[in-house]
C-alpha positions as CSV (number, residue, x, y, z in Angstrom):
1,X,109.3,280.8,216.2
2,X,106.5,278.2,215.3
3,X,108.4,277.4,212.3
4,X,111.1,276.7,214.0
5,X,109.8,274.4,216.2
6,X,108.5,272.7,213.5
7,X,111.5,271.9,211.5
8,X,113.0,270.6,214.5
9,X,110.3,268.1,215.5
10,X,110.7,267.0,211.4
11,X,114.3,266.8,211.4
12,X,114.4,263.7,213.6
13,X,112.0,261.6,211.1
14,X,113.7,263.1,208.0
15,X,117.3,262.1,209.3
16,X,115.5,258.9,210.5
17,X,114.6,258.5,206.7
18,X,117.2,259.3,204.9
19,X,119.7,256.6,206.8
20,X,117.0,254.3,206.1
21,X,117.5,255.2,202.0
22,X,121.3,254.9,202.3
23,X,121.3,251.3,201.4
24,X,118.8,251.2,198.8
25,X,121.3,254.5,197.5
26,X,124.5,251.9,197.5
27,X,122.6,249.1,196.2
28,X,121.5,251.3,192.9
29,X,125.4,253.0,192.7
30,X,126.2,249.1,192.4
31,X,123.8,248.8,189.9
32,X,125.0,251.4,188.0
33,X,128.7,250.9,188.2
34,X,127.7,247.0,186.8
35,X,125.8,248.4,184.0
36,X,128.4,250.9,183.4
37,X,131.1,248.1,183.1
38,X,129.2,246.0,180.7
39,X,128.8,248.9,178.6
40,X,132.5,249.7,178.5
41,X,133.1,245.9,177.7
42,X,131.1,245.7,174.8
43,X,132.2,249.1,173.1
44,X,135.3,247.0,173.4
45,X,133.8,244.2,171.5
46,X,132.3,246.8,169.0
47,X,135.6,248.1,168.5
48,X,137.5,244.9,167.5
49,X,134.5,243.5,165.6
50,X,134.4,247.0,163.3
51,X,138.1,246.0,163.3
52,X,137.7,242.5,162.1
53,X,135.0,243.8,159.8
54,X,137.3,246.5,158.3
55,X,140.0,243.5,157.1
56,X,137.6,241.2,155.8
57,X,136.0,244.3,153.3
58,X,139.5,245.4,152.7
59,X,140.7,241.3,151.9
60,X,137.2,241.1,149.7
61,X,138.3,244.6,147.8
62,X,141.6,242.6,147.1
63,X,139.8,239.5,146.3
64,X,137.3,240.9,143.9
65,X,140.7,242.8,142.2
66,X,142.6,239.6,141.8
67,X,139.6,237.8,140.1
68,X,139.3,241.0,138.1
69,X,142.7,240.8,136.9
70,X,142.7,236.9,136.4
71,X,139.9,237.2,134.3
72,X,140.3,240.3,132.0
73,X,142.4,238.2,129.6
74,X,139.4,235.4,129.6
75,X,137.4,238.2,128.2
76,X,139.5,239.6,126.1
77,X,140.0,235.7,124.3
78,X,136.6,235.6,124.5
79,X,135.9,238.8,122.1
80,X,138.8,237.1,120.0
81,X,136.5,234.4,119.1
82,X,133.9,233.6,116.6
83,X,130.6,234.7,117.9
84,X,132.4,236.6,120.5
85,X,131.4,239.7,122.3
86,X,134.0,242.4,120.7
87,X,131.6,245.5,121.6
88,X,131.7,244.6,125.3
89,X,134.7,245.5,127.9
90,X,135.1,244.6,131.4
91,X,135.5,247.1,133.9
């Protein structure tokens, strides 16, 4: 029975309390859902940057082929003449 009375003498201070928290509660949801949107927004700009990043290596790799291509025939001239390379070949 004492117990009883007890928890009801605390309940008042305890409800008292926990209205008291309910806007420090709101203001850190608020906090949270802010944090949580920035976070969304730049995995957004991660995605399009990996994006970007994935065309630049891929116009490189086409680059670095052209050049390849464009210069194969240098090196083969090259081996042609005197004092030339002839062992050599280019990848």
């Amino acid at each position: 029975m004492l117990g009883g009375v007890v928890r009801t003498l605390t309940l008042g201070p305890r409800l008292i309390q926990s209205i008291l928290l309910l806007p420090e509660l709101l203001r850190r949801l608020d906090e949270i859902e802010r944090h949580t949107e920035a976070m969304v927004g730049n995995t957004g700009s991660m995605d399009r940057s990996t994006a970007m990043l994935v065309i630049e290596v891929a116009e490189t790799n086409r680059s670095i082929r052209l050049l390849a291509e464009a210069t194969q025939p240098l090196g083969r001239l090259a081996g042609r003449l005197p004092g030339g390379r002839r062992g050599e070949t280019l990848p």
